[in-house]
C-alpha positions in Angstrom: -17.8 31.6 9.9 -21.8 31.9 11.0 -22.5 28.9 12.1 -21.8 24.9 10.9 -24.3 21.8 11.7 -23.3 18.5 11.4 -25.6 15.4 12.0 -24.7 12.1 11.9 -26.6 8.8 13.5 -26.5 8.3 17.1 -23.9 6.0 17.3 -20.3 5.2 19.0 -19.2 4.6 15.4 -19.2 8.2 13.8 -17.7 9.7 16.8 -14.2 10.2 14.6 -16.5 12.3 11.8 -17.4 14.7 14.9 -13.7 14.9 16.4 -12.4 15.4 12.5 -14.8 18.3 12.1 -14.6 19.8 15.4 -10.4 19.5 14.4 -10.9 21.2 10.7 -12.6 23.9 12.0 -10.8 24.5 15.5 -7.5 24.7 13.2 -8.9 27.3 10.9 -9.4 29.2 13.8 -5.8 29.8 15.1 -6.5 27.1 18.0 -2.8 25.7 19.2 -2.7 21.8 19.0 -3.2 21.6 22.4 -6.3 23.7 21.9 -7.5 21.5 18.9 -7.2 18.2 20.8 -8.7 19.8 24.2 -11.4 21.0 22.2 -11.8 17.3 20.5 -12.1 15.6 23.7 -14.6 17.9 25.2 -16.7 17.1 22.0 -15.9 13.3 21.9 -16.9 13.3 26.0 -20.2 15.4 25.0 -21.3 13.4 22.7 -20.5 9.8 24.1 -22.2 11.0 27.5 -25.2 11.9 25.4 -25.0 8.5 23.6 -25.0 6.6 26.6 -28.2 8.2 28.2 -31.1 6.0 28.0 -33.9 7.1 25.5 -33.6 6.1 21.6 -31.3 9.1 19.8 -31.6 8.6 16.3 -29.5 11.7 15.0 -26.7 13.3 16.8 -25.9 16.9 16.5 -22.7 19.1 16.2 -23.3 23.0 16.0 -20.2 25.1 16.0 -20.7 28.9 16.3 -18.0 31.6 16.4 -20.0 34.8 17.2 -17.6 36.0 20.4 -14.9 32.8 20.6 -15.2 29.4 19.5 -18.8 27.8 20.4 -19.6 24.2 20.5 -23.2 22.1 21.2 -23.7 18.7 21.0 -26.9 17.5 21.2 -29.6 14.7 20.3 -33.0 13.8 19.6 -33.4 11.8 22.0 -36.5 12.2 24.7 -35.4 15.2 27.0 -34.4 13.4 30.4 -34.5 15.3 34.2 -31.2 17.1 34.7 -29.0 16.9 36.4 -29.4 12.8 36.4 -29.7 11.4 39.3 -26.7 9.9 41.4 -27.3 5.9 41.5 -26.3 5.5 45.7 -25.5 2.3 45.2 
């Protein structure tokens, strides 16, 4: 497979073009369903955890590599922030 990029803008709205990707390719790979959908939510949680950090993100960012097992990176381009973030005590 090599590797497949998707970008899209950094918004809640094109969430279900990441999932529908991440769900194409995770089938084509022999994934059960229960795989699939596990491996949809850990994208879908990535990428809405990345959305909700402060910074303006204009692009978001969906690399999926199979070099030894399924591989999958969300990012942004968004300012790089401290991590871990900081626990609000509050």
């Amino acid at each position: 497979m090599g590797e497949v990029a998707l970008t899209v803008p950094a918004k809640p709205e094109y969430l279900h073009v990441v999932r529908a990707v991440v769900s194409g390719i995770a089938g084509r790979h022999g994934l059960t369903f229960e795989g699939i959908q596990d491996l949809c939510l850990a994208a879908n949680e990535a990428a809405g955890y990345l959305l909700a950090l402060p910074g303006e993100a204009s692009r978001l960012v969906l690399r999926m590599r199979n070099d030894h097992g399924l591989e999958l990176l969300v990012t942004t381009d968004a300012p790089a922030t401290t991590w871990p973030p900081q626990l609000n005590d509050s």
